[in-house]
C-alpha positions as CSV (number, residue, x, y, z in Angstrom):
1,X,24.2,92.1,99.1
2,X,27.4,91.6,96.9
3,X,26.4,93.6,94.2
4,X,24.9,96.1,96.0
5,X,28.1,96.7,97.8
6,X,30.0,97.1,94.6
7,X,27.4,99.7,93.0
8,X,27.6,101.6,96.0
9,X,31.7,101.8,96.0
10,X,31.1,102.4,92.2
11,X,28.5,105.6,92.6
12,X,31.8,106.8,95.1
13,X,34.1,106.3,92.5
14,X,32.2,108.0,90.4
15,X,32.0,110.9,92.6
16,X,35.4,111.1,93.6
17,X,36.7,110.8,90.5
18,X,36.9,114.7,89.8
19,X,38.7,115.4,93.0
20,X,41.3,112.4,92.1
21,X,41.6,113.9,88.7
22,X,42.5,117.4,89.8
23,X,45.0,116.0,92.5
24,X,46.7,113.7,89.3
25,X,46.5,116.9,87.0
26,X,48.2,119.5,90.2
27,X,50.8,116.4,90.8
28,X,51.3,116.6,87.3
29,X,51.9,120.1,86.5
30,X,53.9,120.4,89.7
31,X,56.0,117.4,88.8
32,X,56.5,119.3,84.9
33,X,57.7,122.6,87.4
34,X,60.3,120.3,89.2
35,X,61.4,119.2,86.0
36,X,61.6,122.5,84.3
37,X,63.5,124.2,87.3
38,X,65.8,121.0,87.7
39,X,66.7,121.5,83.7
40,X,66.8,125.4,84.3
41,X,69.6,124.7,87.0
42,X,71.9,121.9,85.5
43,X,71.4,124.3,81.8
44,X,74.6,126.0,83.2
45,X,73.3,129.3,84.7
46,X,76.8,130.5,85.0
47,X,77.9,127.4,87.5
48,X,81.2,125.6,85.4
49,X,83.1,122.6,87.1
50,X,86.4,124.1,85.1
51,X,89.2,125.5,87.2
52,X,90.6,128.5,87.1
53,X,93.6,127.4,85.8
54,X,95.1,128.3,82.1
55,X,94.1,125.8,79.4
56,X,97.9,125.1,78.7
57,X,98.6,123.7,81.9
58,X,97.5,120.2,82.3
59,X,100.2,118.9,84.1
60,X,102.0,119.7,87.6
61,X,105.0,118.2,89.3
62,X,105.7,118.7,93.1
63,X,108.9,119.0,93.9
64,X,110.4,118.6,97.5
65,X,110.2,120.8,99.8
66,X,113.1,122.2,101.5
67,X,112.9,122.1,105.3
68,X,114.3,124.8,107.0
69,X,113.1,123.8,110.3
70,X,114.4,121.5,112.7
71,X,111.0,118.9,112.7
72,X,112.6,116.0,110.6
73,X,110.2,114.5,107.7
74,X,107.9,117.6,107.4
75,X,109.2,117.9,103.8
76,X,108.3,114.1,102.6
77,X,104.8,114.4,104.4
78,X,104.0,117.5,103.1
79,X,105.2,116.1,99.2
80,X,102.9,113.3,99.9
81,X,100.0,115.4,101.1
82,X,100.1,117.7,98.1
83,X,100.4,114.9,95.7
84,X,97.5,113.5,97.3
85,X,95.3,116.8,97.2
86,X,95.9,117.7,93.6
87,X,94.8,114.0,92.3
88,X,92.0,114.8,94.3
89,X,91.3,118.0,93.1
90,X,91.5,116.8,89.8
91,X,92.4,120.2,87.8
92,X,95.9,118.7,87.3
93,X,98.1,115.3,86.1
94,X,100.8,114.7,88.7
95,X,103.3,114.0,86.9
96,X,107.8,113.7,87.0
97,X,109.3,117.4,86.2
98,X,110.1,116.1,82.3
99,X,106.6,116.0,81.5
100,X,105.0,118.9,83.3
101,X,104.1,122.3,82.3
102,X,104.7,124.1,85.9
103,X,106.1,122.9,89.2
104,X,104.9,123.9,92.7
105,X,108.2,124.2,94.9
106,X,109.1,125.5,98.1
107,X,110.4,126.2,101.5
108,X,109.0,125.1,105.1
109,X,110.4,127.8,106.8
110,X,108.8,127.6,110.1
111,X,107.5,124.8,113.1
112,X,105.5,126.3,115.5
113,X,104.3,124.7,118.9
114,X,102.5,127.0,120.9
115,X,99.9,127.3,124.0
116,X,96.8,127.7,123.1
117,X,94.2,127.3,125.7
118,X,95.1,127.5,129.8
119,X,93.6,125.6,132.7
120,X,91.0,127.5,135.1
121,X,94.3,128.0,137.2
122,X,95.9,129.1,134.0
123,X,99.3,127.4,135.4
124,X,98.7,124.5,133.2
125,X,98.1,124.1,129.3
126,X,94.9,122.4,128.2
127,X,95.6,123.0,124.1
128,X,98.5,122.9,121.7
129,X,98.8,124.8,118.4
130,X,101.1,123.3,115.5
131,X,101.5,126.1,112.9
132,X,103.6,125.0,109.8
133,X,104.5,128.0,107.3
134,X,106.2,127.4,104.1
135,X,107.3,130.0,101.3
136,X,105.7,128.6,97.5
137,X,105.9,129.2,94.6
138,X,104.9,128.0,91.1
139,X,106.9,127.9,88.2
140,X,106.6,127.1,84.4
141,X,109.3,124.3,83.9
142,X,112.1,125.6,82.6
143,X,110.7,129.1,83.6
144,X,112.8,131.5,85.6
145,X,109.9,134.2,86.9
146,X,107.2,132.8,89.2
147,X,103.7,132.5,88.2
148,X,103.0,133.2,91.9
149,X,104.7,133.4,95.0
150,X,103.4,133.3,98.3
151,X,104.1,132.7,101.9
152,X,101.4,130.2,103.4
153,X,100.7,128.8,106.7
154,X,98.7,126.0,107.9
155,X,97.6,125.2,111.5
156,X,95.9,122.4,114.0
157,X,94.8,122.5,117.6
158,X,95.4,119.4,120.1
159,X,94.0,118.9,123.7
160,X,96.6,116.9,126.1
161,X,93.7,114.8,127.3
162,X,90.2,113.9,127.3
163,X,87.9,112.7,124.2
164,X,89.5,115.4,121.8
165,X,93.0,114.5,122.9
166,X,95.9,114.1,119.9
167,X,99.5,114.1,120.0
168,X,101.7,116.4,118.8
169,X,102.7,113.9,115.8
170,X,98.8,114.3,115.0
171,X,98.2,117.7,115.2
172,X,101.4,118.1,112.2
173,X,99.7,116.3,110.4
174,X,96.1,118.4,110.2
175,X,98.4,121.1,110.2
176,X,100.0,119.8,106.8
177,X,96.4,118.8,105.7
178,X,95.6,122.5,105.5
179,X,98.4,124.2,104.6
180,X,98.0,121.5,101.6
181,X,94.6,122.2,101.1
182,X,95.8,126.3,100.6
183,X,98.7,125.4,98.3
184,X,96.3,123.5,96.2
185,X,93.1,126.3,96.0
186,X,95.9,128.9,95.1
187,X,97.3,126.8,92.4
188,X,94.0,126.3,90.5
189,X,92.1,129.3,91.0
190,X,92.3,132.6,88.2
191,X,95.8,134.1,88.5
């Protein structure tokens, strides 16, 4: 009974194998078609992880903001949050105004706290909106004429209560996240 059994699984080998061996020879040709268009795509095809940015500038320095509004330590959050977002971004070296080739400075010339969202009464305010706007600019060191200038605002929404609540504190923060975030695309994308 043994070897009957095996002869019999055998004979359904041997009958199956043409239908295993087209399934191996489609998995194979569609794994070469993977490949292919994997190698096609990471060939370049026009994508480049360069920035923007001229090939003599390597290195930035942030200076200080000024802080023309009356919200005290915008300025040294905001240098902090910059410095933070171009290491990130990678396109320039952070480094102290004696070494760099251009330096982002500006003005925060404006703290906004205003409604945003009203009760169903409408007596009572449900939402916040910080909006932080600052005047930048970015210089070659040592340069008099700016390589751009531009007026840029960044902005966060707070609920008073409930699961999305924030303080005010918070919401300056994501505000200064953003306007960040801005400084930092304008900086390295084509001028």
């Amino acid at each position: 009974m043994g070897s009957s059994n095996i002869i019999s699984a055998l004979s359904r080998l041997r009958l199956l194998l043409p239908k295993i061996t087209k399934v191996a020879q489609k998995t194979q040709k569609f794994s070469f078609f993977i490949l292919v268009v994997f190698a096609v795509l990471i060939s370049g095809c026009g994508y480049t992880i360069h920035s923007g940015v001229r090939s003599d500038i390597a290195t930035i320095n942030i200076a200080t903001f000024e802080n023309r509004t009356f919200e005290h330590g915008l300025e040294a959050e905001l240098s902090k949050v910059l410095t933070k977002e171009f290491i990130l971004d990678g396109a320039f070296s952070v480094v102290d105004v004696s070494e760099a080739d251009v330096q982002l400075s500006g003005e925060i010339v404006e703290y906004v706290l205003e409604p945003y969202t009203y009760g169903v009464d409408e007596s009572e305010v449900e939402q916040y909106r910080v909006r932080i706007q600052a005047s930048v600019s970015l210089r070659q060191v040592g340069g008099k004429e700016a390589m751009w200038e531009e007026l840029m605002e960044g902005d966060a929404t707070y609920y008073l209560s409930g699961a999305l609540a924030r303080t005010e504190e918070e919401a300056s923060r994501l505000a200064l996240y953003e306007l960040a975030k801005k400084i930092v695309s304008r900086t390295v994308r084509a001028w």
